[in-house]
C-alpha positions in Angstrom: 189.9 -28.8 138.1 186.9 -29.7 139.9 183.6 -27.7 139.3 181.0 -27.1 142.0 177.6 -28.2 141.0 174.5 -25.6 140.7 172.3 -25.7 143.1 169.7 -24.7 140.7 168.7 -24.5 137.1 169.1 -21.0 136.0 166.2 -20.9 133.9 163.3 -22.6 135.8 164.9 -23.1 139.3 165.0 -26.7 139.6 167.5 -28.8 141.9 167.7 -31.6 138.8 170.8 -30.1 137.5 173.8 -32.4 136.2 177.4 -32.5 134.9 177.5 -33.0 131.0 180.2 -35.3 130.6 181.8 -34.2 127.0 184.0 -37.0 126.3 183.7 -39.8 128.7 186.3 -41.8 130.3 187.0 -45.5 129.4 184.5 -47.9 131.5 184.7 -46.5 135.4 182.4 -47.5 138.3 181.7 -43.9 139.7 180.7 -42.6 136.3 178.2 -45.3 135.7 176.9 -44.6 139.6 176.8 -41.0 138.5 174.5 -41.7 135.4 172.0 -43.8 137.0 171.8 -41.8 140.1 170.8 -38.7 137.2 174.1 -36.7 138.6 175.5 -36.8 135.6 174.8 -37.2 131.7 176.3 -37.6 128.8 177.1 -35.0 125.5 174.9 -35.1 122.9 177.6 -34.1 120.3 181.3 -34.6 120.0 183.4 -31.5 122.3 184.2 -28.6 120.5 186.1 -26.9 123.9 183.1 -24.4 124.8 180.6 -26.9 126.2 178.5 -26.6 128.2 179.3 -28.2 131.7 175.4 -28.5 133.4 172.4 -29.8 132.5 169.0 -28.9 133.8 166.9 -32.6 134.1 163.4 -30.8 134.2 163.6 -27.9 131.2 167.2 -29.3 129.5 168.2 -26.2 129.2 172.4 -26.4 129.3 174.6 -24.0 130.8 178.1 -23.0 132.0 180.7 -22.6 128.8 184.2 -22.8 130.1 184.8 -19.4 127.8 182.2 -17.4 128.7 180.5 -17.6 125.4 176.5 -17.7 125.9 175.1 -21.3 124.2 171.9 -20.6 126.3 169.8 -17.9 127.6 172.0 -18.0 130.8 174.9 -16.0 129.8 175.2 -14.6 133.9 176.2 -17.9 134.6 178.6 -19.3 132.1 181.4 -19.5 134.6 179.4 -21.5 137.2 
């Protein structure tokens, strides 16, 4: 299932937002474009199945738990 990107950051309103890829895919041309073109970037820690799914490139802060469950101070929009 396909998510639709943010068009902001949450916290500080900044267009900068990526994907947070949790477990990346063997070696694939789109995902390497996607990381230098700053669309996309990876976990920091190993999945746990309520990870976050954006990243905001200016404050960090990460959003958007597939359960619902607040990780960050942007609980309203845990099911972007």
């Amino acid at each position: 299932m396909a998510h639709i990107r943010p068009a902001k950051c949450p916290r500080c309103g900044s267009a900068r937002v990526a994907a947070i890829i949790p477990n990346p895919p063997a070696a694939h041309s789109r995902l390497f474009e996607d990381l230098k073109a700053r669309r996309a970037v990876l976990a920091k820690r190993a999945p746990t199945g309520n990870d976050p799914r954006w990243c905001c490139l200016k404050c960090r802060l990460e959003w958007g738990h597939p359960r619902g469950l607040s990780g960050s101070s942007a609980s309203q929009n845990d099911l972007a």
